[in-house]
N, C-alpha and C positions, 0 to 999 in steps of 0.2 A: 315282613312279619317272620318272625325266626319258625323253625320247627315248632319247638316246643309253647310256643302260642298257637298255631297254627292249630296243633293237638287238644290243645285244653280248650279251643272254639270248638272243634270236632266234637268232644266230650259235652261239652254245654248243648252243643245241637242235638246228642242224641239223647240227655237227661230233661230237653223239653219235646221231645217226638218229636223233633223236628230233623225225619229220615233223613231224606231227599238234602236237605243240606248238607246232615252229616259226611254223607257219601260224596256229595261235591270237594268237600273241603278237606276229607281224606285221600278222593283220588287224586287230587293235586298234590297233596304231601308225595303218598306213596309212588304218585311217578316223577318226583321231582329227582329224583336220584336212583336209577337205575340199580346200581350197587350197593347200596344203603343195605350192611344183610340181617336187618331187622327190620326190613319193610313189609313182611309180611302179617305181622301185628295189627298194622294197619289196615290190609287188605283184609282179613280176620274180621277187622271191628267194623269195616268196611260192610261187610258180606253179611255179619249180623243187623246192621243196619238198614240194609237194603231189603232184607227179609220181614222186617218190622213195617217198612213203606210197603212191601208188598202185601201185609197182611190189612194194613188201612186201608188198602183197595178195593181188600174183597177179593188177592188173589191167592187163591191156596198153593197150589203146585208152586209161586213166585216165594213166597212166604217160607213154604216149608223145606224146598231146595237151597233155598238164599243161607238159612240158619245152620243147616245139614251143612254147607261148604264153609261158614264163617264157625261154625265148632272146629269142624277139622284143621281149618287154620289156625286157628286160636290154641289146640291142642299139641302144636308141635313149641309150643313156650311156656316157659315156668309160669308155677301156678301165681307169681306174681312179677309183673313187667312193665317197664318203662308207666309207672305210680299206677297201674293197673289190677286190681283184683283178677284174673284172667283167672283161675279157677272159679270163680264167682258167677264171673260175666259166661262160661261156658255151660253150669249147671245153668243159671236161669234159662238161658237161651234154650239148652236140652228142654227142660221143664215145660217152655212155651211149644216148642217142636212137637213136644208129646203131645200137647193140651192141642195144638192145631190140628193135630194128626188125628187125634180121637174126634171131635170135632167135625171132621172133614168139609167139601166143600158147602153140604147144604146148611149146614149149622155153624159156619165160620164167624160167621156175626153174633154169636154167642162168646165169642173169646172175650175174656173178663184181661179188659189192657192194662188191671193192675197188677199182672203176672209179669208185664215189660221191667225187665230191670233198668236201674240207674248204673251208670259207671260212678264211682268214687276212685277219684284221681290225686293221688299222693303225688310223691316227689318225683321231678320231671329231670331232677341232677342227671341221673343216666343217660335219656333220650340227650340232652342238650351237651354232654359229654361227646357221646358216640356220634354224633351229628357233627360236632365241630369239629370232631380230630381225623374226618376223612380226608 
């Protein structure tokens, strides 16, 4: 399966909350190429994802650190990357962070999961460029 399928499962996995895939199917991307130096993106989408599963748990501190470190990764790339809204994707996630945070642990189950954003995923020309001409 190329990268750039690989990505667009990733994305399908995380616009059905389906975490714990997500993150499966990105950590294999993102270490599949050690050098790749756009693989950070991934770790990014990775982290906001894992924050998302952590929040289906019922774990706060898991939830609200996960999001906290997949903004920060996501914030060192334009606000649109490899067919990413990554401005988009890091306001919501902010948004949900806050809403968790306010929240906190005794009222975590009060998080309204239609605050989870979707990724909408454009053109993948780029990824499948930079991927093949390493």
């Amino acid at each position: 399966m190329s990268a750039t399928d690989r990505f667009r499962r990733a994305v399908g996995e995380f616009n059905a909350h389906r975490f714990f895939d997500c993150h499966e199917t990105l950590e294999h991307l993102w270490l599949d190429d050690a050098q790749f130096p756009h693989r950070g993106v991934f770790q990014g989408i990775l982290q906001v994802a894992v924050g998302f599963y952590h929040l289906s748990n019922g774990n706060f501190r898991g939830a609200r650190n996960l999001l906290h470190r997949g903004i920060k990764k996501l914030s060192a790339f334009p606000p649109t990357f490899y067919g990413v809204n990554v401005a988009g994707l890091i306001e919501s996630a902010r948004r949900c962070r806050d809403e968790i945070v306010r929240l906190g642990p005794a009222r975590l189950d009060e998080f309204d999961a239609r605050l989870i954003p979707t990724i909408e995923l454009g053109s993948l020309d780029d990824l499948e460029r930079d991927w093949t001409k390493q």
